[in-house]
N, C-alpha and C positions, 0 to 999 in steps of 0.2 A: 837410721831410724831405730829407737829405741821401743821394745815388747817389754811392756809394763804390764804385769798382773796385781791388782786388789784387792787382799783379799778383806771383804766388805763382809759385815754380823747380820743382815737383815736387808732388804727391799727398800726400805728408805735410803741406806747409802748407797746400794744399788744405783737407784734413780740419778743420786746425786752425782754419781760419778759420770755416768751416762750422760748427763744431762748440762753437768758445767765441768768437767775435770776433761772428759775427752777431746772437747773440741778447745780447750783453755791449752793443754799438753800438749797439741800434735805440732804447732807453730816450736816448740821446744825441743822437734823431733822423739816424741814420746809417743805413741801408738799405745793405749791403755783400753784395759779391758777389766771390770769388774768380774768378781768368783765368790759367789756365797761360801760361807766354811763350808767345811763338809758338805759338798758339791757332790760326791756320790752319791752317799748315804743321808738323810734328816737334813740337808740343808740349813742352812740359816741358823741362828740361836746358839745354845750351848758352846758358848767362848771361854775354850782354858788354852794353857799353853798346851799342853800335848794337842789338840786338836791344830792349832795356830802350826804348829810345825810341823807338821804331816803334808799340810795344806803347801806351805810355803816350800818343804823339799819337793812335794809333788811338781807343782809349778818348775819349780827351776828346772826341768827338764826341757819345758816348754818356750821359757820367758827370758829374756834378757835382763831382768830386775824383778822383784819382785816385792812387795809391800803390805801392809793394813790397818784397814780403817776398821776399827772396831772401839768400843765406849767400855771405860774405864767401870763406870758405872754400870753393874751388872756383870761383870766378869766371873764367871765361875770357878770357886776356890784359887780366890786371889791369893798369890802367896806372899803379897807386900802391899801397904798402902799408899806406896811410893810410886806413882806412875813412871817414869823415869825410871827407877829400879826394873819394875816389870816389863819395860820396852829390852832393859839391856837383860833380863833373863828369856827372852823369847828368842832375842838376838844370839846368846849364848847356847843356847838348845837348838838353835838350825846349824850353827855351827858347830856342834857334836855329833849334826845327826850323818847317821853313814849313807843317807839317800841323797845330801844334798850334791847337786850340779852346779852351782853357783860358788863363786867368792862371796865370802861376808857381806865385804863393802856395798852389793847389789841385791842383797836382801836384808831387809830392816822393818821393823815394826813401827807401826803406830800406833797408840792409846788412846784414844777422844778423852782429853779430861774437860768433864765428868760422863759428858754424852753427847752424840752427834749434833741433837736440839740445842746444845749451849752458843754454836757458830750463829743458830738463827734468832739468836738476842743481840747479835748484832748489829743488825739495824730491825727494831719493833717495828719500827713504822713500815717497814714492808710485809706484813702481814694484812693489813689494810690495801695495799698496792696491788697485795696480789687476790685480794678480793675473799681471803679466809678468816677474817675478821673484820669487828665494827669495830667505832672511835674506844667503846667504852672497854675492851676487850686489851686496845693498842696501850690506853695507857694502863691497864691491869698489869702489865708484863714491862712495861717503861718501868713502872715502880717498882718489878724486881728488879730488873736492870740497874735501877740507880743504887744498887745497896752492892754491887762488888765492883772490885777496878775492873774485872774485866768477865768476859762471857766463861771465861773457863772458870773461872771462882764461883760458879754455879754449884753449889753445892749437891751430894749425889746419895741422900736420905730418900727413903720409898718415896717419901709425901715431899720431896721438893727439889727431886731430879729436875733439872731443865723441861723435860717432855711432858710432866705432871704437873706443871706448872703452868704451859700450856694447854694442856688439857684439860684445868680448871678455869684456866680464861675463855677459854672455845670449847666449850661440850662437845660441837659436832667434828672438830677437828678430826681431819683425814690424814694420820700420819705420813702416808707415802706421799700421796699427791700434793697433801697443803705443803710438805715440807719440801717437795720439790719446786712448787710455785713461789714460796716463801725468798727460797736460798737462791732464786733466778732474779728476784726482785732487790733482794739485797745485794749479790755479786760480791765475787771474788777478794777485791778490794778491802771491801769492808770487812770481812770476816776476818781479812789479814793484818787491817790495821787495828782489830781490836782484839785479836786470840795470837796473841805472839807462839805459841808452839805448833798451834796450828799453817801459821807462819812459815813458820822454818822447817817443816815437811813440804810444804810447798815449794821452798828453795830447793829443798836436795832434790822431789822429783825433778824441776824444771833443769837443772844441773846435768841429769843422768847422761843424756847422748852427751852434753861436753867430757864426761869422765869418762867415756870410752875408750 
């Protein structure tokens, strides 16, 4: 059995992990646990790579892998526009750093491009399913949906991040909660056949205990 730590930007991937990723993992022999950043100190928010790898050498003490879930969109003093870039400078900076306990290969980043919210334009119509929207609301966000090939091409400007986009369709939307009922109603599946990077995180977790 494989100790996976997460480290997750906020409460809503929190939940998400908790909620479909733990019990999705453990059949994969993966034992995962969410860790807000900065877990000592201010919790949550302020996502840079110095923060990201403190976190992630801390953990490797602890953890037999370790990872994160964190959105592209909002990154504090990004130093490239290139998601993909910025995974392999986060990866390169735990691997410099003189705390880490881990091999590379068992610590890696992830980048939500653009934002955690882009996975749950993967299936609109569970928004409705899960009872945090009406009909008129479902297709407000279908019609974003039908303008990118896919949920990550969500573009991630102030006014039309995935989450704000959202939360012009639904006023009352409840970040944490709806986006937890939302991504339960949608499932796994779907999010993987229409976010291909989000995808292939998904393969390397489930992977891990075989690469032991």
């Amino acid at each position: 059995m494989i100790r996976l730590a997460i480290v997750v930007e906020g409460y809503t991937e929190r939940q998400f992990v908790r909620r479909i990723l733990v019990s999705h993992l453990l059949p994969h022999g993966v034992l995962t646990m969410p860790m807000l950043i900065g877990r000592r100190e201010h919790p949550g928010g302020n996502v840079t790579v110095e923060r990201l790898v403190e976190d992630l050498a801390q953990l490797s003490y602890d953890f037999d892998a370790v990872t994160t879930l964190v959105d592209f969109y909002g990154f504090r003093q990004r130093p490239t526009d290139d998601v993909r870039e910025l995974e392999q400078l986060i990866d390169d900076a735990y691997a410099s750093s003189p705390h880490r306990q881990l091999r590379s290969d068992r610590v890696f980043a992830y980048v939500q491009r653009h934002e955690f919210e882009a996975l749950l334009f993967s299936d609109v119509r569970a928004f409705a399913r899960a009872a945090v929207a009406s009909s008129d609301a479902e297709r407000e966000l279908a019609a974003v949906r039908d303008q990118f090939a896919s949920p990550e091409d969500i573009n991630d400007r102030s006014d039309t991040a995935p989450s704000k986009r959202i939360a012009s369709a639904i006023p009352d939307y409840d970040k944490v909660l709806g986006g937890a009922l939302a991504a339960e109603a949608i499932g796994l599946d779907a999010m993987r056949r229409e976010c291909p990077r989000f995808a292939d995180w998904m393969n390397r977790l489930e992977s891990l205990d075989a690469d032991d």
